[in-house]
Phi, psi and omega in degrees: 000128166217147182289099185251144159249138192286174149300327163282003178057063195246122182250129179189125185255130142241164192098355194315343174239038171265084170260054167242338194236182189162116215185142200260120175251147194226141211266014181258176167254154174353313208282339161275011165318326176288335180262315188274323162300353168288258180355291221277309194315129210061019156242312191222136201253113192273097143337269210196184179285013170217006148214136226237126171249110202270147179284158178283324199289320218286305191319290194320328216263324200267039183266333210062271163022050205251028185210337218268073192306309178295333179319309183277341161291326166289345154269351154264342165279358167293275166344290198305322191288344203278307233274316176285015178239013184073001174268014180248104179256119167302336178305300196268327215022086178259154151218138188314160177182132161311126156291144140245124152269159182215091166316000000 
């Protein structure tokens, strides 16, 4: 599953039904961090340039799948299995995601 944000700065997921990877690509360069964490906030919270904590809801909303009962069943056994490596905060209920930037 991966997350692209465009040059137009367009949030759009693709891969949705690959829940083994999962990762935010981001079609700017390093040097707009300051700009794609403005765009992406409240949806997706930019650590830093190599990690992004995606909200569980915004994901859900951009799956189109809002009805797709197995869909959401596979992404919560995605989360579960997430959870013993830390890539789940539970709290924010968030998951964790690698950036690519692509310059």
């Amino acid at each position: 599953m991966e997350l692209h944000l465009g040059a137009d700065d367009q949030l759009r997921l693709v891969d949705q039904d690959n829940f083994r990877a999962f990762k935010l690509v981001v079609e700017q360069p390093k040097t707009a961090l300051a700009h794609v964490k403005k765009v992406l906030s409240g949806t997706i919270l930019v650590s830093d340039t190599e990690t992004a904590w995606v909200s569980e809801t915004a994901l859900r909303h951009l799956s189109g799948h809002a009805h797709d009962h197995e869909w959401h069943h596979k992404l919560a056994a995605m989360i579960e299995k997430a959870k013993p490596h830390g890539w789940i905060d539970e709290v924010n209920q968030a998951i964790k995601a690698h950036i690519e930037w692509q310059e």
